[in-house]
N, C-alpha and C positions, 0 to 999 in steps of 0.2 A: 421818147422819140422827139424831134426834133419837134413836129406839130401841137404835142400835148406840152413841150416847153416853151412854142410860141404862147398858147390861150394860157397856159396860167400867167405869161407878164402881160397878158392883158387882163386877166381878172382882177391884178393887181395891183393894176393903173387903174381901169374900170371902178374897182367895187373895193379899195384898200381895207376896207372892213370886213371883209367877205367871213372870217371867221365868225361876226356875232349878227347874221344877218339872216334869213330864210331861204333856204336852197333848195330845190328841186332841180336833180340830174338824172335824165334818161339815159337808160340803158348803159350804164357808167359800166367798164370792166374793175379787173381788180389790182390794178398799178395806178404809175403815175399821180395824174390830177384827180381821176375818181378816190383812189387811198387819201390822200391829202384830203382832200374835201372832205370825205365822210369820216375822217379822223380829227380834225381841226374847225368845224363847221360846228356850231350849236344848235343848230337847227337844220338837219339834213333828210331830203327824201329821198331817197333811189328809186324810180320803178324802172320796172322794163317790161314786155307786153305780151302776154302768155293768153291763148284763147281759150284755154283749158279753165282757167280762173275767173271767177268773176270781179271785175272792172271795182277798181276801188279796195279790194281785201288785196293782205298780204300773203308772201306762198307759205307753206308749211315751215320754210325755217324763219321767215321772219326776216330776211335778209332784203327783200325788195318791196314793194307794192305793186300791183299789176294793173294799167295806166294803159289806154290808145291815147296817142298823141292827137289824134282828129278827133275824141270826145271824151273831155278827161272830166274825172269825177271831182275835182277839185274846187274849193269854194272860189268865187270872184275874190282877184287881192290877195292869194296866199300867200304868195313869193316874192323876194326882194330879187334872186338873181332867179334863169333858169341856165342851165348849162347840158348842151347836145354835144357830144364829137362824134361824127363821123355819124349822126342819127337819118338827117332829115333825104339822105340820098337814098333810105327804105321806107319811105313814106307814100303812101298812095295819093290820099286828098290832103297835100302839100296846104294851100289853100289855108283849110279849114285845121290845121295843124297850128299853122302859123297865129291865125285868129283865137286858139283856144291857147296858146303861151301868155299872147296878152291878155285875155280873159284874167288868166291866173297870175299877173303879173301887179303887185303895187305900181299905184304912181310914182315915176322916179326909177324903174326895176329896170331892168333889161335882160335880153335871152343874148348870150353869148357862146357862139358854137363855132364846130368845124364843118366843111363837110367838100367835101373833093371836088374843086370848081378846075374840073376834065378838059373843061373847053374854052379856060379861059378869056382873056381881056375881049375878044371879037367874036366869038363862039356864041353862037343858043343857048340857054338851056332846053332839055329836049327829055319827052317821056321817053325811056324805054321798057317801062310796062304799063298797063292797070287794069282795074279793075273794074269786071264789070256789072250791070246791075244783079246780074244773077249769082253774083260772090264768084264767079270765076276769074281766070288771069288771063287776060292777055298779054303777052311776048313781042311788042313792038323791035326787037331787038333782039341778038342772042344772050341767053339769058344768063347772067352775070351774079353772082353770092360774095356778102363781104361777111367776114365775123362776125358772129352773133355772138353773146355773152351766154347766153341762156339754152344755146342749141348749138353745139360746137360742131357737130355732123353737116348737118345743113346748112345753117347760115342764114343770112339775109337776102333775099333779093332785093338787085337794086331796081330802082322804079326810076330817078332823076339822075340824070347827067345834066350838072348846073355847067354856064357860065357865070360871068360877072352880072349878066342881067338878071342873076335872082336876086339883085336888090329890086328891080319893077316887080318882080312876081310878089314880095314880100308890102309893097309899094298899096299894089292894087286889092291885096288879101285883108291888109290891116290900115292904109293911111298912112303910114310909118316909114321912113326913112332908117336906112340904113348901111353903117360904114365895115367897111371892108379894110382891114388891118393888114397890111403885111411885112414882116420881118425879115431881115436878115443881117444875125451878126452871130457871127461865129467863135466870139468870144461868149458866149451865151449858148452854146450850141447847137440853134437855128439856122438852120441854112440847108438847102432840100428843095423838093417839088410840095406841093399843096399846101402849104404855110398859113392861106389865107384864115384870119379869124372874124366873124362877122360878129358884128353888136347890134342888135336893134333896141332901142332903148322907148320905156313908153315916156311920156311927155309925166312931169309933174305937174301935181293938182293946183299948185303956188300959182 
């Protein structure tokens, strides 16, 4: 689709080595850029996030790792890229998501994702769920399911409706600036609604 054609020419401008690099991709399907990646990548992780499993093991077939994005079992420095599409809009504590990519991120790495900025260039970003301390859910909104990889019945709920201003929330989470990508050429066959690709890149150590 046109979005998963925009982020791989930024991966590729981004990270032009990305084949011989350290990857970790959340909740990757099984087309597109996730196939590519975990077919051409020498070092590739997949997880996606099962509460049934415990945090850090792989599932029965060996096919993913089972990973929260807000506490991941991963050493400081694992990864050269991380890559999300379409992840961070089912995340509760966004925040501390964001803070734990660069945790795992080499100096120099960057977390290059997608994620449906609904409200655009003037728009909020805005919860419409979470969580509360007693593990229940609240419904700030009606309640909204995008594909899950792992649970094709259900889905994902979504929890954020970004703007352009989740570069501030990204800003104030980590220090970290970050650039908002957008394509359109249709000799390429990009050209569509939600296009945007964000890069947060961490600083190098040099």
């Amino acid at each position: 689709i046109p979005r998963e054609r925009s982020l791989m020419v930024v991966i590729d401008e981004e990270c032009p080595n990305w084949r011989q690099v350290s990857i970790h991709e959340s909740s990757p399907g099984e087309r597109g850029v996730s196939r590519l990646l975990a077919e051409q990548c020498s070092d590739y992780t997949p997880t996606q996030f099962d509460p049934a499993i415990a945090l850090g093991q792989w599932n029965p077939g060996k096919q993913w790792r089972n990973e929260d994005l807000e506490r991941q079992t991963f050493a400081d420095e694992r990864f050269d890229l991380v890559i999300s599409q379409d992840v961070m809009e089912h995340v509760f504590d966004i925040e501390a998501a964001f803070r734990e990519i660069m945790r795992t991120l080499r100096p120099g790495g960057a977390h290059i994702f997608t994620t449906p900025l609904v409200n655009g260039r003037d728009g909020e970003s805005r919860r419409s769920a979470r969580r509360l301390e007693d593990g229940a859910i609240e419904h700030l909104e009606p309640a909204e399911y995008h594909g899950n990889p792992i649970d094709l019945e259900k889905g994902s709920l979504v929890t954020w409706k970004y703007g352009y201003d989740i570069v501030d929330i990204i800003r104030e989470a980590t220090g970290l600036e970050t650039s908002i990508i957008l394509l359109d050429d249709m000799s390429r066959g990009i050209q569509g609604d939600y296009l945007e690709v964000l890069v947060t890149r961490k600083p190098s150590s040099e």
